[in-house]
Structures are given as structure tokens and as C-alpha cells.
N, C-alpha and C positions, 0 to 999 in steps of 0.2 A: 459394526463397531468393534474397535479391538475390546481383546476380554480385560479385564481386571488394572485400570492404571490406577495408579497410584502418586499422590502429593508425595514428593520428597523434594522441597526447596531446594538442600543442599547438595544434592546433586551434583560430580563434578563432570561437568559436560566441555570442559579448556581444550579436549584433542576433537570434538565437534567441529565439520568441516559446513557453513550456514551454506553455501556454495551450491546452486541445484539438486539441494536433496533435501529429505524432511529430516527436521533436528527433533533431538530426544526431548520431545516438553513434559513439564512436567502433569500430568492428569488426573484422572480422578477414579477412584472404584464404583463402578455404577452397576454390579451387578446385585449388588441386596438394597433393600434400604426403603422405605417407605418418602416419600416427596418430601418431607419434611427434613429425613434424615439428607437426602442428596443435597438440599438447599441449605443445609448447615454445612457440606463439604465444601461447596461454593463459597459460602461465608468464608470458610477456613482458609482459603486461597486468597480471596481480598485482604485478609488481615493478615497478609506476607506483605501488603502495601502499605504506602504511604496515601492514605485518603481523607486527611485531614485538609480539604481542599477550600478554597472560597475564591469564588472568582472574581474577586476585586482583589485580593489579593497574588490572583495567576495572573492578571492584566497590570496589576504595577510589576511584577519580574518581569514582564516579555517587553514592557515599556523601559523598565532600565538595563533588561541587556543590553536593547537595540541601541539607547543613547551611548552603551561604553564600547560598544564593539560592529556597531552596522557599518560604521563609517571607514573602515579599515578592513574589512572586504567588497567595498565597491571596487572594483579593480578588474581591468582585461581579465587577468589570469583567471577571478573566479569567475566571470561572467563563460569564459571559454568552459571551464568545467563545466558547470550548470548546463549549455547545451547539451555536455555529454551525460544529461542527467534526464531529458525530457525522454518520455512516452509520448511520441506522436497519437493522438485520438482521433477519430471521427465514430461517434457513435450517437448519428442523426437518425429522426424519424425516414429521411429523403434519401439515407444512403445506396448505394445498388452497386452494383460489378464495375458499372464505366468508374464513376467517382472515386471508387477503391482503388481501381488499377491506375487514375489517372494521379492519384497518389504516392503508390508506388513507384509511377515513370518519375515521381520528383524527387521522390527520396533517393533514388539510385541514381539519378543526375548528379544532386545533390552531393552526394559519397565522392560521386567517381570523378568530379568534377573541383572538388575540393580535397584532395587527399592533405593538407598540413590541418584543416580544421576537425576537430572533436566529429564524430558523428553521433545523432541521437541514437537513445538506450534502445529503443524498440516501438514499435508502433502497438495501438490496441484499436481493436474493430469487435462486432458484434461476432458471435459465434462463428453465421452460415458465410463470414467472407476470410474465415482464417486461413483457408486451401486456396484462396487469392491469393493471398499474402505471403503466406507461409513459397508459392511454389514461384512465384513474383519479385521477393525478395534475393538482392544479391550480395548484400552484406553480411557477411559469414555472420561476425559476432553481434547482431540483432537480436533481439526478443521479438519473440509473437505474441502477444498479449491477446487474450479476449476475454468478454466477461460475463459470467454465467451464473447459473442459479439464481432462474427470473429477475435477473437485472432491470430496472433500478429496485423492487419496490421488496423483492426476497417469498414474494406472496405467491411462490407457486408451490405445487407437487414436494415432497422430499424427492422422490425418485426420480422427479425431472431434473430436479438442478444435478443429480448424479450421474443421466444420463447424457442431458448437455454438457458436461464436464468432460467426461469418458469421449464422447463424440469427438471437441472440440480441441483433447490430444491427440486424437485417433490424425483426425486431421492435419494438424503440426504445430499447434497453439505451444509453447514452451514455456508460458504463465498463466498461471488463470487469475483472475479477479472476481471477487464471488462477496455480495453484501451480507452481512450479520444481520437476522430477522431483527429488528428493531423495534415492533410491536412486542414480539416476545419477551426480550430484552426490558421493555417498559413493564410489563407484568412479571417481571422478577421468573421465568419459564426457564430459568438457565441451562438446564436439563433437554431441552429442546433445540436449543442453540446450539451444546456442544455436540449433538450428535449429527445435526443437520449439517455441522462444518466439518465434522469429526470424517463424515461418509463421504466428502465433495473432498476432501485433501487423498481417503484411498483410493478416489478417482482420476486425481491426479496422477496417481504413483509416484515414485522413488522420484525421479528426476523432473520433477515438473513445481515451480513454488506456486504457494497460494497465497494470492495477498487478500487481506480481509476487509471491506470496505463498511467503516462503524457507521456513517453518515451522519456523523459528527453534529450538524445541523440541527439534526433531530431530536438528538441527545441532549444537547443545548449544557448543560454544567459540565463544568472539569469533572464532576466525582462522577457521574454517568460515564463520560470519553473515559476517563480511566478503568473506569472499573467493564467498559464493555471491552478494553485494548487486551484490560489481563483476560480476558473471557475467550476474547479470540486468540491470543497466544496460546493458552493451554489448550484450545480445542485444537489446534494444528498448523495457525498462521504462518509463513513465513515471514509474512508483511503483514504491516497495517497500514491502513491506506485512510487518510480523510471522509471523500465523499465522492457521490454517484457524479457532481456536477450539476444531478436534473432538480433540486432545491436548491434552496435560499433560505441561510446562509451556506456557502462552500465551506472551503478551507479557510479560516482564520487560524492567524498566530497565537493565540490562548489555547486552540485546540491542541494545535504541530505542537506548543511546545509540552503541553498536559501526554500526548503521546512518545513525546521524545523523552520525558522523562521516567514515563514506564517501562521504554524500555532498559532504562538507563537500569533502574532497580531491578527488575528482570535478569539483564548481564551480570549484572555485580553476584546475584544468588545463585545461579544458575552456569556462568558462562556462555553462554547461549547468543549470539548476537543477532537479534529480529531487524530487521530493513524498518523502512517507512518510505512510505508515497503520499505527497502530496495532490491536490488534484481538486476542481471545482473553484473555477475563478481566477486561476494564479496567472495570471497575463505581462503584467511590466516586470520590468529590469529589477524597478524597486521590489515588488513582493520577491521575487526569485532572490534577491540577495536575503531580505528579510528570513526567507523561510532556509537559506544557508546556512546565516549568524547563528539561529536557533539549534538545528544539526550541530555543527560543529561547537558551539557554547557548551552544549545540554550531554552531547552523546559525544563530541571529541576526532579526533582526525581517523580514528578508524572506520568511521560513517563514512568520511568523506571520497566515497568510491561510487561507482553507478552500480556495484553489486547491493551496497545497502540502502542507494539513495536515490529515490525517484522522484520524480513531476510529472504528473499527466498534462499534456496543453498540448496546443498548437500552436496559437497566435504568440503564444511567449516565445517559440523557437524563432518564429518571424523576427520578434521585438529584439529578441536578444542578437541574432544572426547582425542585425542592422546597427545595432550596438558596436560590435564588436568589427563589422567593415568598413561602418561611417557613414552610411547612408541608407536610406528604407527600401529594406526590399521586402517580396513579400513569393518566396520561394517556398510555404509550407503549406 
């Protein structure tokens, strides 16, 4: 764990480049302090928020943005972005070498076969098929995604998700995804959490981002999703990501936007600009615009790039690909 961080909200971080590298978050001093005093440091951090939340209240905002503004990005131009916004997934019980690679022959089809269309951000696989992927792929500017630190459930070893991590850049992973212990999280152990993301980001290293997967699902209230978003930002996020996909519920619009507006408070303190990914569920054209409107409403046209803005899917690349040619095909 690095020694001695320190809360300083005000921070000016405006010459931080968020771009392939870890940005200067803001952290905590954890080297004295008895459990009680660490957990009033955490307190100290949530109350740089806005957690005056209720989510009847987060479900009428996300219901009258969408009435004033969903209808005015349905449109080619953003559905073409949004492709260039997906995370290609396959991260089955059933997967193996043939299905990965026979993946990869479609996404390089795909590219080389479409050059005026967007291509997708990056694919994500399970750790042992990243050296698939990674030596397979021929699209320069690609992401490797994979996702570690006992994915989905976070219930392993510390030292394995550190060394699955290590491993899985070692390999050629260029992102990792790694879930926020969430049981933890529920028993207030925050102490736990930031060290356990704290050690899986120096495994990353310098150039490799880590998005933090809250599993939103689970968390179930806006003031939990928020308060786990700031949890993972200061431990080392570069992202914050929805959900594994493997519960129910995924990704809802009360979540994206409960996160898109931490990070919004975040920037503003900070300068700091944190990503977000979507992911668990998001399939049609309509959710994909839905979860734009929000982006761009909440967080504003600086989001609006595939450096801060993800989708994990597949079947959406399909939906949308088919959208945008006029007919259903099913190339993903």
C-alpha cells in the first residue's frame, strides 16, 4: 500500500492527463489510527458528497431527462459513436481457445472489412485467454480488457486478485476490471476495500487503467452506488463500471446516472476526469441511447469519447451494427 495519503479535495489536478495512467486521487492516511478513527476518515470523504439521495426522487430525474432530451439523440450519428463505445465480452462458463479465436477472426473481419465504420473499444475475456487476444488481435488501437480479482463474486485471496492482475498485464491485458468486495462494502470494512483495490491498481502499473466494478445490483440504493463510486475512485479507479452482468439487476438508468453524477462532483473538486462503463444487460438501440442521454446530460460532451465512455455487450454491437446498415445481421 502507498505510505501516508492524504484527503486534500482541493487539489489542483486541471494538468492530469486521465489517458493510460493512474491519476493523482485523492486518499487517505492509514498508517495510525485505531478502526474507528479510519472509518471517520471515510466518513470525511463521503461528506465532500452530495448524499442526500432518495430514489424516488433519482427515478423522477432520469425519467425527465430522458422525456427532454432522449429523443434528440436517437440519430445515425450517435448510434455510430455508441458502436465505437462497446467492449466486445464473452465471459461464459463454456468459453475455450476455439470460441475466443473464432471471435477474434470476426472482429478483424469485421475492422478490415469495414474501414468508414467506428470500430469497437476493445474486447474483454477471462484472464487465461488474454495472450489469445492480446497476440490475435490486429487492430492497433484496441483495448484488452480482462477481469480479475476473483471475478464475479471478489471472494478470493487478496494476493490472488494481485497476482491475477500482474499475470494478466504480464500477458497483454491493457485494462483490467476487477469488482469492489461488496459484502465488505455492506459492513461498512472500508478499510479493506481500499487496500484490496488499492494493491490490484499497483498491479496494474503506470499504464494499464483499472475500472472498478460496484455491482450496482447489489447495492441496490443510490446512496450505497454513490458512496461505493467515491470508495472506488479514491482507492485508485480509473473507471467505474455498473455490474458483473452475472446478477439481476444489471445496469439500470438510476444507477449510470447516481454514478455519472459522482463523478461529475469528483471533477468539479478535484479536476480529475474518472471514465464510466456500462455493462450487465444493455442490449437495444433504445437502452444504448438511454445510457448516452445520461453521459452526456450529467457529465457533458467531454465524456462523450471512448477514452471515458464504455459499454460492455455484444449482442448490442449486433443491434446496433444492424441499426445503422438497415438490416439484421449478426457479425459479433
Amino acid at each position: 500500500m502507498h505510505p501516508k495519503h492524504n484527503i486534500d479535495m482541493n487539489t489542483d489536478h486541471s494538468n492530469h492527463h486521465h489517458e493510460h495512467c493512474h491519476h493523482s486521487h485523492d486518499h487517505l492516511d492509514h498508517d495510525h489510527g485505531s478502526h474507528e478513527q479510519l472509518k471517520s476518515r471515510y466518513e470525511q470523504a463521503f461528506s465532500r458528497f452530495d448524499l442526500h439521495l432518495h430514489d424516488e426522487i433519482v427515478q423522477e430525474e432520469v425519467k425527465t431527462l430522458f422525456a427532454r432530451h432522449q429523443a434528440e439523440n436517437n440519430t445515425s450519428e450517435v448510434l455510430r459513436f455508441l458502436l465505437g463505445t462497446i467492449e466486445l465480452t464473452s465471459l461464459k462458463v463454456t468459453d475455450n481457445e476455439d470460441n475466443i479465436l473464432q471471435m477474434m477472426e470476426r472482429v478483424n473481419s469485421f475492422v478490415n472489412d469495414n474501414p468508414a465504420l467506428p470500430h469497437p473499444a476493445g474486447i474483454c475475456v477471462y484472464p487465461r485467454f488474454v495472450s489469445i487476444v492480446s497476440n490475435s488481435l490486429e487492430v492497433e488501437d484496441m483495448e484488452v480488457s480482462t477481469v480479475c480479482g476473483g471475478f464475479p463474486s471478489s471472494q478470493t485471496f487478496p494476493e490472488l486478485k494481485t497476482v491475477e492482475t500482474a499475470l494478466a498485464v504480464k500477458d497483454g491485458a491493457t485494462e483490467i476490471d476487477a469488482v469492489l468486495p461488496v459484502g465488505f462494502f455492506l459492513a461498512e470494512d472500508y478499510d479493506t476495500i481500499y487496500n484490496e483495490i488499492d494493491e490490484i491498481k499497483l498491479a496494474c502499473g503506470q499504464d494499464v487503467p483499472l475500472k472498478i466494478i460496484l455491482e450496482t445490483g447489489a447495492l441496490q440504493t443510490a446512496v450505497n452506488i454513490k458512496k461505493a463510486a467515491i470508495l472506488a475512485i479514491f482507492s485508485g479507479a480509473d473507471y467505474i463500471k455498473t455490474s458483473t452482468g452475472k446478477i439481476e439487476p444489471g445496469a439500470t438508468p438510476a444507477a449510470v446516472y447516481t454514478m455519472c453524477k459522482t463523478i461529475k462532483e469528483y471533477y468539479e473538486q478535484t479536476g480529475t476526469a474518472i471514465g464510466i462503463k456500462i455493462a450487465g444487460g444493455v442490449r437495444s438501440c433504445e437502452d444504448a441511447v438511454k445510457y448516452y442521454t445520461i453521459v452526456k446530460e450529467v457529465l457533458g460532451d467531454e465524456w462523450l469519447n471512448t477514452r471515458l465512455f464504455r459499454i460492455g455487450a455484444s449482442g448490442l454491437a449486433n443491434n446496433i451494427l444492424s441499426e445503422i446498415i438497415g438490416k439484421k445481421v449478426q457479425v459479433f
